[in-house]
N, C-alpha and C positions, 0 to 999 in steps of 0.2 A: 624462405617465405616469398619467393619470386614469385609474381604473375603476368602474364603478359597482357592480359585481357584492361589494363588499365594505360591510361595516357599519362603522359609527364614524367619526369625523371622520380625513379622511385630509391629509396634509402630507408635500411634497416636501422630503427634507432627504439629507446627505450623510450618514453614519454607518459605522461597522466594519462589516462585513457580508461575510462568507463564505458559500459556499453549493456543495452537492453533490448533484448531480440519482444520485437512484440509484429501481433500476427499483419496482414496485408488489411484486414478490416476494421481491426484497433486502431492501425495507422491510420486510414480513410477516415476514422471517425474522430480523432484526435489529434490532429493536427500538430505541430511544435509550434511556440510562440518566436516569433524573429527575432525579438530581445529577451533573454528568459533572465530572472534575476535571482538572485541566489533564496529564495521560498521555491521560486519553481522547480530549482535543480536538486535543492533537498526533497521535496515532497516528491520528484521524481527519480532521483536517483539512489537517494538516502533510503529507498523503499524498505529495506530490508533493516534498517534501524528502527523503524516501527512494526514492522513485525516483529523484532528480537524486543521491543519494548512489551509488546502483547505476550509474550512469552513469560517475560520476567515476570507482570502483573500475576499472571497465571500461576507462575510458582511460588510467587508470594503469597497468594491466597492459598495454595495448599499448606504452605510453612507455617501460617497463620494458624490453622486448624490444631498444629503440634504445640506451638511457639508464640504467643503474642510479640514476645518482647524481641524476638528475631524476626519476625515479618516485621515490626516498628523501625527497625534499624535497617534492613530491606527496603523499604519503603522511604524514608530518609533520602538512604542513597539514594536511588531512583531519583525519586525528585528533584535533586539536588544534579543530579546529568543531565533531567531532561531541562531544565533552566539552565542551566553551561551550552545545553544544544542550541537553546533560543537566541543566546546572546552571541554565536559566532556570526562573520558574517563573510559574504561572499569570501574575500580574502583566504579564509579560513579556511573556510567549507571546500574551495577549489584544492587545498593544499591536501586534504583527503583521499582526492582520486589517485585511485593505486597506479603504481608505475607498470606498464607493460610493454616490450618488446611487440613494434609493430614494423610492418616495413609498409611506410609513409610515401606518398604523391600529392601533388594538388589536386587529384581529380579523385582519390581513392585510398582505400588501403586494406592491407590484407593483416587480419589478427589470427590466434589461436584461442579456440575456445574450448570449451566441455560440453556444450548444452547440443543438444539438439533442435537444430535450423531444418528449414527446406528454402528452397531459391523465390518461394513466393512470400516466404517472411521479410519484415524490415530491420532493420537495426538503428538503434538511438543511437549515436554516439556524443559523450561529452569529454571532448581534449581540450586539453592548455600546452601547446607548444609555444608560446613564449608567455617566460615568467611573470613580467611586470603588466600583462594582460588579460582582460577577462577572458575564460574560457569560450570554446566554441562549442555551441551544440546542432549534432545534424542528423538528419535523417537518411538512411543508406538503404541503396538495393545490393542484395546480394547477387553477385553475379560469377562465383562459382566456390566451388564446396571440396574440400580436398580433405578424407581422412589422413590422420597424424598416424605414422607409422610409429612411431616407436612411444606414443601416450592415449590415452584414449581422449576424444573429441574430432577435431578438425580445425583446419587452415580456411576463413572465409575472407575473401576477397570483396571488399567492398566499394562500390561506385556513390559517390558523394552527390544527394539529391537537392538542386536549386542553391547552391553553394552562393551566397554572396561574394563579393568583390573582395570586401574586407578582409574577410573568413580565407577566402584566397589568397589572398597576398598577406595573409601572418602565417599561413603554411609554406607560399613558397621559399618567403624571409626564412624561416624555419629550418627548413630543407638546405637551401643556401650557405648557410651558416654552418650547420654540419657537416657540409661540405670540406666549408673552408678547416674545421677544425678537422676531419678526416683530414685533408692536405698537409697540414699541416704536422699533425703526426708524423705522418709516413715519410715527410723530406726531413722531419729531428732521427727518424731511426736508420734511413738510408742515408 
């Protein structure tokens, strides 16, 4: 997952990492919020758990048509997660973001994905590279595109847009750290 096309010492590591390709005009139009607080990153990253809730409703209602007393107990549930969803809270909610194999910089990084991008699309990103930390959310240009040979999607290498100081320095600690803990492996095996 090397790229050259990025500055700063770069390292392969596994970490949270969410990620949401939205087009070069959605981005102009919608801006990120500098502090985003864990409603903003559910409502935007959680996307897909209100969609799979629309689903559910949907199948419930058809179940309903065969069944009262199992769409009642359908519907229970439901309600009963979508209230458990309410009551998590950041903490939580960050602990969600799936683990992925990125190979990591301060200025960038490059992931594997499935979807289909072009170089004038954006990418959301929300990591937590350190644990006892709120997550980072940023907005990326893609700046280049490599099919995966041996799966289908692609290797995009990302340049990290208007990156805060902060943001920067919990990645390069990050990076650092891995380092040291790479290091130190390799001098307990050698």
């Amino acid at each position: 997952m090397r790229q050259d096309k990025r500055s700063f010492y770069r390292i392969d590591v596994v970490m949270p990492c969410s990620y949401r390709i939205v087009s070069d005009e959605e981005a102009e139009a919608n801006p990120l919020p500098s502090s985003p607080d864990s409603k903003f990153i559910e409502e935007y990253f959680m996307k897909n758990l209100n969609e799979l809730d629309e689903q559910i409703n949907e199948v419930i209602s058809q179940i309903n048509q065969k069944s009262s007393l199992l769409a009642s107990a359908l519907t229970a549930m439901n309600s009963k997660i979508n209230f458990l969803m309410q009551t998590i809270d950041e903490t939580q909610l960050t602990r969600a973001i799936p683990q992925r194999l990125v190979n990591l910089s301060g200025g960038g990084l490059a992931i594997d994905i499935e979807d289909e991008v072009t170089l004038t699309d954006k990418v959301d990103l929300l990591i937590k590279p350190l644990a006892n930390e709120s997550p980072i959310l940023l907005r990326c240009d893609i700046v280049n595109i490599k099919p995966l040979t041996d799966a289908e999607g692609s290797t995009i290498a990302l340049s990290f847009n208007n990156i805060d100081e902060e943001s920067r320095r919990k990645l390069v600690f990050f990076i650092q750290t891995k380092e040291i803990e790479f290091a130190q492996k390799h001098r307990n095996i050698s």
